[in-house]
C-alpha positions in Angstrom: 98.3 116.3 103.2 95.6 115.0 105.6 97.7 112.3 107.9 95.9 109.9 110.4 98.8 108.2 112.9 97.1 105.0 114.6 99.3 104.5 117.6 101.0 106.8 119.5 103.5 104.7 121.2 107.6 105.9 120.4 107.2 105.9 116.8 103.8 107.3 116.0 103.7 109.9 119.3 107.7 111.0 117.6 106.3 111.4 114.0 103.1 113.6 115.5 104.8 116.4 117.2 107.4 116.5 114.3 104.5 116.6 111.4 102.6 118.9 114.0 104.7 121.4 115.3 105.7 121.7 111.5 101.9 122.6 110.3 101.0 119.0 108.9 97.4 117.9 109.7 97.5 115.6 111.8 94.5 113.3 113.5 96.5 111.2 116.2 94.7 107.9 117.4 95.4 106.9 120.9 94.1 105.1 123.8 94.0 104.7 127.7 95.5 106.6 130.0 98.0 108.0 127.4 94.8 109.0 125.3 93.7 111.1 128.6 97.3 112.4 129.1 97.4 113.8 125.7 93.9 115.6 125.8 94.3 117.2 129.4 98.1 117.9 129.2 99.6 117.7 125.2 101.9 115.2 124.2 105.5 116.0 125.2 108.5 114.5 123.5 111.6 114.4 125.2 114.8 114.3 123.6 118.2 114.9 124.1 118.5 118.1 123.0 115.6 119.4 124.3 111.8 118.8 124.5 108.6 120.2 123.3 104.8 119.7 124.2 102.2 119.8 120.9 98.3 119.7 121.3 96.9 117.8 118.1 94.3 119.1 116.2 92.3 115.7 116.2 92.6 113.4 119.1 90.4 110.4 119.0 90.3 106.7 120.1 88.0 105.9 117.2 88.8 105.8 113.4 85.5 106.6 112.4 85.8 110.0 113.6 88.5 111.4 111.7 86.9 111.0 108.1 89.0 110.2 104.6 93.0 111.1 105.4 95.8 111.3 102.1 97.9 108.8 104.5 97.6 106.2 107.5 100.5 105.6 109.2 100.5 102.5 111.5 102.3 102.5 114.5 100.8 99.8 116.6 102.9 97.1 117.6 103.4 94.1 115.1 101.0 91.6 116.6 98.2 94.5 117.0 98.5 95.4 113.2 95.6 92.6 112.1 93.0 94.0 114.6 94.1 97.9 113.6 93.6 96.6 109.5 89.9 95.6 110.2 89.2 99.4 111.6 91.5 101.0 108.6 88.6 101.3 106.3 86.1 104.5 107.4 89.7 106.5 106.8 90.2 105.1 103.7 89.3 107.0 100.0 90.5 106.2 96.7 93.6 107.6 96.6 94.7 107.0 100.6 98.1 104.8 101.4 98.7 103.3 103.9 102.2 103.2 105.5 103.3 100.6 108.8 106.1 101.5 110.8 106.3 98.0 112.3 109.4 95.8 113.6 110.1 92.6 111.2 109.0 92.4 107.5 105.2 91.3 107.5 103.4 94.2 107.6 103.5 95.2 103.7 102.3 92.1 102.6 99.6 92.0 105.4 98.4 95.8 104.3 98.8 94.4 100.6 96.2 91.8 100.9 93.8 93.5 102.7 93.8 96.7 101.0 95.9 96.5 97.6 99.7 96.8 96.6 99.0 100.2 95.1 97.8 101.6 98.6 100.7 99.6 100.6 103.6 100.7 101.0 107.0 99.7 102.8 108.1 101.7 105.9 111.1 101.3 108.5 111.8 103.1 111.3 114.9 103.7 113.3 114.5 105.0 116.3 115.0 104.3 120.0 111.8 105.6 121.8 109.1 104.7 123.8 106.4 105.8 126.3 107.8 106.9 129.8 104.9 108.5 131.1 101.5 108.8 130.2 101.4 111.5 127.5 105.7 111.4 127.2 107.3 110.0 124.6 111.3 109.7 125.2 114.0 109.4 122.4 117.4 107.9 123.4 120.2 108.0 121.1 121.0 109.3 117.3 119.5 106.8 115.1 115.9 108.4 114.1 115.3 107.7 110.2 112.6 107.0 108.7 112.5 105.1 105.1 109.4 105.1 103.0 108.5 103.3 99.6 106.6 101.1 97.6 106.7 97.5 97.5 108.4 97.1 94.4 111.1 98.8 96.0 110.7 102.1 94.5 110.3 105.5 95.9 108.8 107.2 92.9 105.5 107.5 94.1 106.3 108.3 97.4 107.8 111.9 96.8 105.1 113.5 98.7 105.5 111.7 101.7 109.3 112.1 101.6 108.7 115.8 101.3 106.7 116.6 104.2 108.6 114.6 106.5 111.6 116.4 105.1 110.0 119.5 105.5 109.4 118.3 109.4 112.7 117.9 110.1 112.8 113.9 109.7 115.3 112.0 108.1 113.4 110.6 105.5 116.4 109.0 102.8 116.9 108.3 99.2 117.3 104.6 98.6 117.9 102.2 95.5 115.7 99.6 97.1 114.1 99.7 100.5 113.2 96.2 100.6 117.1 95.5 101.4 116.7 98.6 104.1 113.9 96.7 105.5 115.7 93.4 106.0 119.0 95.6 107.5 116.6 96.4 110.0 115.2 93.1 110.7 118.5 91.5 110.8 119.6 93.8 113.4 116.5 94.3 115.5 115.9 90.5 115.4 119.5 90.3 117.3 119.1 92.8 119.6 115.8 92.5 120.8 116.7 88.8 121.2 119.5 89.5 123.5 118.3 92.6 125.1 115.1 90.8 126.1 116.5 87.2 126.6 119.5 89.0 129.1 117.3 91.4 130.4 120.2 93.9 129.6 121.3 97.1 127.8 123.5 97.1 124.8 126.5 98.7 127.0 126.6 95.5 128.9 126.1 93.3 126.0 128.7 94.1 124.1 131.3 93.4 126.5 130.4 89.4 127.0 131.8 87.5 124.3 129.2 85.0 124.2 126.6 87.5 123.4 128.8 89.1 120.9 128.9 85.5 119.0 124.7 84.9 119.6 123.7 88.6 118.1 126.7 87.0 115.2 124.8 83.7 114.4 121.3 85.5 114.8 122.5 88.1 112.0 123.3 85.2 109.8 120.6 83.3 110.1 118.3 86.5 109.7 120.2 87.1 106.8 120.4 83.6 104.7 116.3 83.9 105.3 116.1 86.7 103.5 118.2 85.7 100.6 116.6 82.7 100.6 113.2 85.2 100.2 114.9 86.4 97.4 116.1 89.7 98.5 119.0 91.4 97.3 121.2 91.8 100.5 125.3 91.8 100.0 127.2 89.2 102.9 129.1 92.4 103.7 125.7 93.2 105.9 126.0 90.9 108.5 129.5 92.3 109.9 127.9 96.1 109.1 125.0 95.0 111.7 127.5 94.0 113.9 129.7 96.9 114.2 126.2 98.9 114.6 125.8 96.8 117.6 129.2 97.1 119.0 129.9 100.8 118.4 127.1 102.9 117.4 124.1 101.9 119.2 123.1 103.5 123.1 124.8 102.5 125.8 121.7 102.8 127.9 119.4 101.6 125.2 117.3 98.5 124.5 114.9 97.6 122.2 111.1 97.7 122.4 110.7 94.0 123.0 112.8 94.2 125.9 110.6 97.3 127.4 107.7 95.1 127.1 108.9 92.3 128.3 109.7 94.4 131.5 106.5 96.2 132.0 104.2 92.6 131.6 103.3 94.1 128.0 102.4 91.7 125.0 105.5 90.9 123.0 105.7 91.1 119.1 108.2 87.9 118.8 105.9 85.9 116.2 107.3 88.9 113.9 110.3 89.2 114.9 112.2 85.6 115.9 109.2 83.7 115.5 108.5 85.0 111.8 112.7 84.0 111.4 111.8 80.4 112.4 108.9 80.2 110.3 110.5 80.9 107.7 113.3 78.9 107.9 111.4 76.1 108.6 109.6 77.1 104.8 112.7 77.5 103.2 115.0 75.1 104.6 117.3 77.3 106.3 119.2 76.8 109.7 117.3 79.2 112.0 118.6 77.1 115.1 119.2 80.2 117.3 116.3 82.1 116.5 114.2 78.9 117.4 115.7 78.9 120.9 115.3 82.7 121.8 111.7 82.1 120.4 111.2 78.7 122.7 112.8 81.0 125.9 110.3 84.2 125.5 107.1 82.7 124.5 105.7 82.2 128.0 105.5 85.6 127.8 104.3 86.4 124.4 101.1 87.3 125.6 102.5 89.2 128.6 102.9 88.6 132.2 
């Protein structure tokens, strides 16, 4: 299988020295200084256990180079997928899918339109990573799964790409429907990368204040009456299952990506993440109060510092 990874950041730079250090052919597209990191010196992920350093066999900043691929992964950050669909296409044949790994739930219907539900498909990562250094990528934690499928909620014509993640050593799961995994995620990740960013804080001290304990709460609910209003199947159980994640499983030194950004001047993704919560309650008549007023607090900074 010929797979293109169009971002590099903690999620696409994790996936290529997995897929490459296991044989996969791989064409990685990066830019900037981490671009020039990776050519002179390899890309090096850094993990807990241990690190490793993987030279790809196709480095490019241009799409057009790396001819037809079996599968585009797109790891860019949510508000950089539009720009990275219009420069999809020289990589795409008849049979080519394309998979986001993005945070929030926009990006399969975005791919959809633009190239087809029968090349889109559904992806959703978890994973705490991101870019320490130029050419380093650094994973904190346990979580690191990685759930692919169509958007019918199927995995039956994914097997391929579940096996040769498999065979790189990534989790890659069985699921019943991975449109409920997909809204887990987002009700989660909307909660804690409104809190970790709004705080400026890491989950250790979160969890400990009370008052941020019952704001990740009424974020989770909101997240999640959105999505049922979407007419997902997601149980009421989940919102106190995303909570004890919060409280007892994820890093003490972690935060999420929005926070990183938000630190480092960076564009942030929040018109996909609480933005896209409040636009949709708005459409659907559903409280979304909270999410509103993290929204209001980090847009001066949406487009970076």
């Amino acid at each position: 299988m010929k797979i293109a990874i169009v971002g590099a950041g903690g999620i696409g730079g994790y996936l290529a020295v997995k897929l490459i250090v296991a044989g996969a052919e791989v064409a990685l597209v990066a830019r900037g200084s981490h671009r020039a990191a990776i050519a002179q010196r390899g890309l090096r992920l850094v993990e807990p256990d241990g690190e490793v350093t993987v030279k790809p066999p196709v480095l490019t900043d241009d799409l057009g180079e790396i001819g037809l691929q079996d599968l585009v992964i797109v790891a860019v950050k949510a508000h950089q997928l539009s720009g990275a669909i219009t420069q999809l296409h020289p990589a795409l044949g008849p049979e080519t899918r394309v998979l986001p790994f993005q945070n929030g739930v926009d990006a399969p219907d975005l791919l959809a339109r633009s190239f087809g539900r029968d090349r889109a498909l559904i992806g959703v990562a978890r994973i705490f990573a991101n870019i320490t250094a130029p050419g380093v990528i650094t994973r904190y934690g346990v979580p690191r799964r990685f759930s692919i499928g169509a958007l019918d909620g199927s995995q039956s014509s994914v097997g391929d790409i579940l096996a040769c993640f498999r065979a790189a050593g990534i989790e890659a799961p069985d699921l019943d429907d991975i449109r409920t995994d997909l809204w887990t995620k987002f009700i989660l990740f909307n909660a804690t990368s409104s809190i970790t960013a709004g705080t400026r804080c890491r989950f250790g001290v979160l969890r400990d204040l009370p008052e941020v304990v019952d704001l990740a709460r009424t974020i989770m609910k909101e997240t999640h009456a959105v999505g049922v209003a979407s007419g997902v199947p997601l149980p009421e159980t989940l919102i106190e299952e995303c909570l004890r994640l919060f409280l007892e499983e994820l890093p003490s030194d972690g935060r999420t990506s929005t926070a990183h950004d938000l630190e480092d001047g960076r564009a942030l993704e929040i018109d996909y993440v609480s933005g896209a919560v409040a636009r949709r309650g708005r459409e659907l008549g559903v409280d979304v109060t909270a999410s509103e007023t993290v929204y209001a607090l980090l847009r001066p900074w949406r487009d970076g510092r």
